[in-house]
C-alpha positions as a printed Julia matrix, in Angstrom:
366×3 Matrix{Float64}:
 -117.79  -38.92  -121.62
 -113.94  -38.56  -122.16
 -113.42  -37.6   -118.58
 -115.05  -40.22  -117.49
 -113.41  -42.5   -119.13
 -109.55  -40.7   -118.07
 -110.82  -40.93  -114.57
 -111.53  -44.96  -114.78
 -107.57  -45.71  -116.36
 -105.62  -43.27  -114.51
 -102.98  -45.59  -115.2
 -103.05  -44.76  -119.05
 -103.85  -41.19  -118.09
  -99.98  -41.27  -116.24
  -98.21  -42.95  -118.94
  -99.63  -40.75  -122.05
  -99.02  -37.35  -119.5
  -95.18  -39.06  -118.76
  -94.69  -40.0   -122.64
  -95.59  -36.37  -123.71
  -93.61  -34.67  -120.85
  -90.51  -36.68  -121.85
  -91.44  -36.08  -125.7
  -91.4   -32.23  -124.82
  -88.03  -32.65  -122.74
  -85.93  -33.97  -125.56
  -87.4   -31.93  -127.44
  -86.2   -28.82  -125.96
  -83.29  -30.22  -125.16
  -81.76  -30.73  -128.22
  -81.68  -27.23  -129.14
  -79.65  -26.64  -126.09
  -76.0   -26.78  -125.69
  -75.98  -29.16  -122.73
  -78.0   -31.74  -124.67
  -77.3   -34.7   -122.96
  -77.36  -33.57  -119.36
  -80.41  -32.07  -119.86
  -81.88  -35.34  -121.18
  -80.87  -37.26  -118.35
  -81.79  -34.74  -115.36
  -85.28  -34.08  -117.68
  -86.13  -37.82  -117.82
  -85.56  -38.14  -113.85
  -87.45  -35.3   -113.43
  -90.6   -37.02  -115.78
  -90.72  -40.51  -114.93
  -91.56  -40.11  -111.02
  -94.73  -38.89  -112.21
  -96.09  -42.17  -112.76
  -96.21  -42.69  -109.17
  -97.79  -39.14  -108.74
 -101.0   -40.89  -107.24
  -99.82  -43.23  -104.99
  -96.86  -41.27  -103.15
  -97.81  -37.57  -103.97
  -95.88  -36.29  -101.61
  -92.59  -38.51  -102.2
  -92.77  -37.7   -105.82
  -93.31  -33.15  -105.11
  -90.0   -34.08  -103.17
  -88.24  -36.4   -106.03
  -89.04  -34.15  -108.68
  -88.22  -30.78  -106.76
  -84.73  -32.02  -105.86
  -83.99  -32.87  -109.59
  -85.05  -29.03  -110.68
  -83.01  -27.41  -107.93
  -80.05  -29.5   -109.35
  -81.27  -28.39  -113.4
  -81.19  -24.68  -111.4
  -77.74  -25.06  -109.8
  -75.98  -26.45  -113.49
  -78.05  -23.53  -115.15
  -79.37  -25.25  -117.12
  -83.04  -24.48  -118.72
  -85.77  -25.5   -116.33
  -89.04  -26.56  -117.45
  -92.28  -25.87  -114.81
  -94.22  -28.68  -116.19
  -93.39  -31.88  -114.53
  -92.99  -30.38  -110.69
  -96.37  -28.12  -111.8
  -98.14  -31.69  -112.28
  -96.29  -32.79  -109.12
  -97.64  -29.89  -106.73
 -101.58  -30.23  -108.53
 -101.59  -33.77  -107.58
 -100.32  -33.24  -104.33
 -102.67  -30.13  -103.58
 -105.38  -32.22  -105.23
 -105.11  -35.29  -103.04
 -103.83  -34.45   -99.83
 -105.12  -31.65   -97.34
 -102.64  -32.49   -94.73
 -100.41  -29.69   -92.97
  -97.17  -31.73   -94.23
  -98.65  -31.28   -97.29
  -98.54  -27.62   -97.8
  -95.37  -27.24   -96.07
  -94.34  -29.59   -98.85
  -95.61  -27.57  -101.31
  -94.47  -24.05  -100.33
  -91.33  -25.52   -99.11
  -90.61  -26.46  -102.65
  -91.6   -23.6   -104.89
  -90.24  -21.18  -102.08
  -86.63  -23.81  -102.69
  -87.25  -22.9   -106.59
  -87.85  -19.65  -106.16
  -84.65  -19.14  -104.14
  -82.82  -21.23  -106.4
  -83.36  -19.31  -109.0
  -82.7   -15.71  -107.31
  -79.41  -17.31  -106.33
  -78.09  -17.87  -109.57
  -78.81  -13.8   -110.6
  -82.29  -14.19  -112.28
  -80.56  -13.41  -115.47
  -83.88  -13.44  -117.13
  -86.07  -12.27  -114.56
  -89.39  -12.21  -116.51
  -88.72  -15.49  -117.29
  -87.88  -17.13  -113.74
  -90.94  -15.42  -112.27
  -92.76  -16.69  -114.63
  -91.71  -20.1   -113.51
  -92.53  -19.78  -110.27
  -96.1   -18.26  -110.88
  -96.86  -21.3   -112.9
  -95.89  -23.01  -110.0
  -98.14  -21.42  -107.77
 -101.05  -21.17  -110.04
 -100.6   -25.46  -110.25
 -100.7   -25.29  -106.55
 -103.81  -23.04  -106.3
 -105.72  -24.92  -109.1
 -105.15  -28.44  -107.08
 -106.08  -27.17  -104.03
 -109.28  -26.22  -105.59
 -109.74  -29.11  -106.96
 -109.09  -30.98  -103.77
 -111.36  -28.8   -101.82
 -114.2   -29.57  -104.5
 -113.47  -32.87  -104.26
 -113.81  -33.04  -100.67
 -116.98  -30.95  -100.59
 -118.66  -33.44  -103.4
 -117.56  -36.62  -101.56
 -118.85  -35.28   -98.37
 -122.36  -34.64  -100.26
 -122.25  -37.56  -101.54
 -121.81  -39.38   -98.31
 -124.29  -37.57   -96.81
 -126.43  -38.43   -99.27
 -125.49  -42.29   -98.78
 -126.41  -41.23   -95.18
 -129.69  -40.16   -95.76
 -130.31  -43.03   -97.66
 -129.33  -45.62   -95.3
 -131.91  -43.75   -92.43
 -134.52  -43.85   -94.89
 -134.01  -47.28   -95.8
 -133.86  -48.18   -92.33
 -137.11  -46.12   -91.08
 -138.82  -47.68   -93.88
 -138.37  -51.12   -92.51
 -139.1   -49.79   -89.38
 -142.43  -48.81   -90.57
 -143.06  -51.9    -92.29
 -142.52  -54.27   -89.53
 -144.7   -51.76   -87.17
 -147.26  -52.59   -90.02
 -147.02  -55.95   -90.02
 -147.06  -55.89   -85.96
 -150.46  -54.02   -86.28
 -151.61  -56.22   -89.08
 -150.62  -59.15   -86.93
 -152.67  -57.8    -84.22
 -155.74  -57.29   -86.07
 -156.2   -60.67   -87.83
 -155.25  -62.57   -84.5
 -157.81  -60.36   -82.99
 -160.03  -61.29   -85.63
 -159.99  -65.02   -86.31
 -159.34  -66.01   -82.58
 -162.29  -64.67   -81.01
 -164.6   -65.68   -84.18
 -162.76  -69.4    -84.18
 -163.44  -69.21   -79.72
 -167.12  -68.25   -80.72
 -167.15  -71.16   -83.26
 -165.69  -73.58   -81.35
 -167.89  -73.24   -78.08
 -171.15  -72.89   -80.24
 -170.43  -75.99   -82.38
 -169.41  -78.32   -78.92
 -172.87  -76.95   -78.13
 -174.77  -77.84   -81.02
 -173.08  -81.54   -81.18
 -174.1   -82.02   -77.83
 -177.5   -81.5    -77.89
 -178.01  -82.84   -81.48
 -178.94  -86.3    -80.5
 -181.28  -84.97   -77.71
 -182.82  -82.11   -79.45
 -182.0   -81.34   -83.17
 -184.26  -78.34   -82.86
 -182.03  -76.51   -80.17
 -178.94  -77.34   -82.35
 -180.27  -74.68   -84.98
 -179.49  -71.87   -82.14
 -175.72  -72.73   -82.01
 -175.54  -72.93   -86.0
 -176.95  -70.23   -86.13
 -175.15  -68.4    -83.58
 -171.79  -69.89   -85.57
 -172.88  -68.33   -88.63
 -173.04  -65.05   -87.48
 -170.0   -65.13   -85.76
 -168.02  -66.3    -88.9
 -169.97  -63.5    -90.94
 -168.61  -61.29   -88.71
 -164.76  -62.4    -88.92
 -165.32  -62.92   -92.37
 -166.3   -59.07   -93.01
 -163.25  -57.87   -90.28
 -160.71  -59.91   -91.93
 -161.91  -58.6    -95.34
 -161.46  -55.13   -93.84
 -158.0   -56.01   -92.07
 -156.87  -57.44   -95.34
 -158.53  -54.28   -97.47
 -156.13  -51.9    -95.47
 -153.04  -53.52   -97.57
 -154.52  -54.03  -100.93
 -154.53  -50.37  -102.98
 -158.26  -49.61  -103.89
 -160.14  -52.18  -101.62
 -163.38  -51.16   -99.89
 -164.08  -51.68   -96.22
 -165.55  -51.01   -92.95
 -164.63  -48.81   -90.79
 -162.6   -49.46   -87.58
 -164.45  -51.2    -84.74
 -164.86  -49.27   -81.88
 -166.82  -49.15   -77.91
 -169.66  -48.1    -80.17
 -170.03  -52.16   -81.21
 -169.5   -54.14   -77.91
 -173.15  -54.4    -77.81
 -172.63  -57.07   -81.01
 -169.77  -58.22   -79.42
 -171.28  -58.95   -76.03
 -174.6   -60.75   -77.66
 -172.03  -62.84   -79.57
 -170.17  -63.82   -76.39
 -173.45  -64.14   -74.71
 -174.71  -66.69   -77.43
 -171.96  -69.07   -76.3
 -173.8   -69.59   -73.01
 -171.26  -67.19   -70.82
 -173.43  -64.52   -69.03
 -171.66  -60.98   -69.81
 -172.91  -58.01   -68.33
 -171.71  -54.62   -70.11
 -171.53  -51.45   -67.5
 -170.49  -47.99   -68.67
 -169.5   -44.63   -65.97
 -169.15  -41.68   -66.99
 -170.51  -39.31   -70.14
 -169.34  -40.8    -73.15
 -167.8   -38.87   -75.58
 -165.76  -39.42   -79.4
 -162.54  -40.97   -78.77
 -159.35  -40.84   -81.14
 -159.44  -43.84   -83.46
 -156.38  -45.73   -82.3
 -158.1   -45.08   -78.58
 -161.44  -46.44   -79.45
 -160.24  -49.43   -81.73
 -157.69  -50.16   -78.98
 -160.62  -50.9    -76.87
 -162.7   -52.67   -78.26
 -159.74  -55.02   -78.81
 -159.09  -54.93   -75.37
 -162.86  -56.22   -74.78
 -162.84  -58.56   -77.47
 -159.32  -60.39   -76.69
 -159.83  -60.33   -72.75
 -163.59  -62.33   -73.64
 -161.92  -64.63   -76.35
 -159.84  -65.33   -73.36
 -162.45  -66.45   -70.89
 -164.19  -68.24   -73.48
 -160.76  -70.26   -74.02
 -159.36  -70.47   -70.74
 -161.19  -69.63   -67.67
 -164.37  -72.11   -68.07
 -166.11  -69.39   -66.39
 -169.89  -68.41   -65.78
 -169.97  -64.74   -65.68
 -168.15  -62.27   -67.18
 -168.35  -58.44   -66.42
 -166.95  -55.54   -68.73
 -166.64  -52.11   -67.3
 -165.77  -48.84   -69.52
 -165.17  -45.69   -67.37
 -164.86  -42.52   -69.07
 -162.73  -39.76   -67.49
 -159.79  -38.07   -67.91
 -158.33  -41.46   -68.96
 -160.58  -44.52   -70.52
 -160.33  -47.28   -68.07
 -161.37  -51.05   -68.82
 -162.13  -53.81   -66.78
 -163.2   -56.95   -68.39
 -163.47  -59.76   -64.62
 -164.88  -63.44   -64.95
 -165.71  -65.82   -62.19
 -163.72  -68.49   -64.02
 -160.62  -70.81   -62.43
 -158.08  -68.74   -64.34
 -157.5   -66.94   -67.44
 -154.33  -66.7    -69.59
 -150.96  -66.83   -68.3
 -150.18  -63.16   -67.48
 -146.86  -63.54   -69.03
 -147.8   -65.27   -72.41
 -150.04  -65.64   -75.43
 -149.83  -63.52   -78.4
 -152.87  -62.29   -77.49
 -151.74  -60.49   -74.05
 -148.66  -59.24   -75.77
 -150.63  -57.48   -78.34
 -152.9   -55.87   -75.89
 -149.93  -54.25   -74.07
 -148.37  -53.34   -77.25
 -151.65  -51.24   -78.26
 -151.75  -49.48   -74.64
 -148.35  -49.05   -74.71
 -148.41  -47.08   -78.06
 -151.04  -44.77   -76.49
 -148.87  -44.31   -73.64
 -151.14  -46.41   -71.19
 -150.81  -49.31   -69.06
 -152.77  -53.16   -68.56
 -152.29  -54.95   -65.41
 -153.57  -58.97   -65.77
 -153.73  -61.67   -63.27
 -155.61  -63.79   -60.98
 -158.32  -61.87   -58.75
 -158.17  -62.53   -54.78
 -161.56  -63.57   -54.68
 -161.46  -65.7    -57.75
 -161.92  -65.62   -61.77
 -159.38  -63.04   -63.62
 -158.94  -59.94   -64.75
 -158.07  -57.81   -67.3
 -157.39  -53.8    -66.42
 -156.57  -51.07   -68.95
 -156.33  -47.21   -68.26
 -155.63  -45.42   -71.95
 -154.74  -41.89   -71.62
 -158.01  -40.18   -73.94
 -155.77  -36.98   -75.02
């Protein structure tokens, strides 16, 4: 807790570290013969040390030119204040100028000292271990330092990514989920609408035949009711529902078309076989948006849908109707080619030379 708290007023920190440094000075000074010069080349050797963080290397510089001139007067240096000086500049700069700073000015000491006899030599190399051993235990520090910042912004890193992948995944969610209710409620409201113009218009005439229609309307909301029930129980933790539609149901979803009054006629080639679940949902979307389509758009008559199996599942849905849906628009179309494309397949829409439209898919099966 109290290093914390040192390392969020490094100001204070400074000031209490200059205040005892200068404290310690006088001190020592006073029981010297040159008292006052001492004092004064002491307290210009302390008070750069405020500024130890700002202009590290400025203040190893400052402070080692006041102790060579405490060497050359012989007077009695004390290691502390350019010891702090070289930690903070070990500590907080890696730099080459750095550490020719730094051995430039305990080699100056060192020299400085052997130059004026080493009259106490135990005591001078003493001094200029200390020296070293503050610029060994700063560099350490600084290298920790480093290393922990640089795991730490890694770590930011990572975080960022996996922020970012997550809403990557959640807007490829809400794509699919996008996909699946428009799927859903536009074929079942294409369904609805067709069967109820059908039902109002023979009403009058025949109320009997109306029932057909209704009927037919029911059914085809039951059946969007229960998808979008199983479309909405994929988001919502716990909820029961249906399993996927697949090719296995386009008999349902042909007699639904088929109740509308459009003939369909369902063709398969090939030997069936299981499909992967994003293939054989993918289909039967396909089917059901390329119908919804017709029933919308092309006014047409007949309707044919073709599943080929073979080394790739190939769809054709063709109508003899006067034109389906822009090639180039509708939700609808644009979520088709986003499910083939997914599955690394390919849809090819437009007008057919001989008339009507249609819809072609080839979805790779592996």
């Amino acid at each position: 807790m109290i290093w914390n708290w040192l390392r969020r007023h490094p100001l204070l920190v400074d000031v209490g570290l200059v205040a005892v440094l200068l404290a310690v000075t006088i001190t020592v000074a006073t029981h010297n013969a040159h008292t006052t010069a001492e004092i004064i080349l002491g307290t210009l050797e302390t008070l750069p040390l405020l500024w130890r963080r700002r202009w590290p290397l400025a203040v190893v510089v400052a402070v080692t030119a006041v102790a060579l001139a405490i060497v050359a007067l012989d007077l009695r240096l004390l290691p502390f204040q350019l010891a702090v000086a070289l930690y903070t500049l070990a500590a907080s700069s890696d730099t080459r100028a750095a550490r020719l700073t730094g051995i430039a000015s305990i080699a100056a000491i060192a020299v400085a000292l052997a130059a004026t006899g080493w009259s106490q030599f135990g005591d001078s190399a003493a001094r200029v271990v200390f020296l070293v051993a503050a610029w060994l235990l700063g560099d350490s520090i600084g290298s920790r330092r480093a290393y922990v910042g640089e795991i730490e912004e890694k770590a930011r890193r990572l975080e960022r990514e996996r922020e970012a992948e997550a809403q990557r995944v959640v807007a490829e969610e809400q794509s699919r989920i996008a996909r699946e209710l428009h799927d859903v409620v536009a074929h079942a409201l294409s369904v609805i609408v067709v069967q109820a113009a059908a039902a109002d218009d023979v009403f009058e005439v025949e109320p009997r035949r109306a029932r057909e229609p209704i009927r037919a309307i029911e059914l085809a909301a039951r059946a969007a009711l229960g998808d979008l029930r199983r479309v909405l129980g994929i988001i919502q933790d716990g909820a029961e529902y249906e399993p996927m539609p697949g090719l296995a149901r386009l008999d349902s979803l042909v007699e639904q078309v088929r109740a509308t009054g459009l003939d369909v006629a369902l063709e398969f080639e090939g030997a069936a076989r299981p499909l992967p679940a994003a293939v054989d949902l993918s289909a039967y979307r396909i089917v059901q948006e390329a119908l919804t389509n017709t029933l919308k758009h092309a006014g047409a008559e007949h309707a044919t849908v073709s599943v080929r199996y073979g080394d790739e599942l190939a769809l054709e849905i063709r109508d003899d109707g006067s034109g389906g849906a822009d090639a180039n628009g509708g939700s609808g179309l644009v979520g088709m080619r986003e499910r083939v494309a997914m599955l690394g397949g390919r849809v090819d829409t437009g007008p057919r030379p001989d008339g009507g439209y249609l819809v072609s898919a080839q979805i790779p099966i592996d």
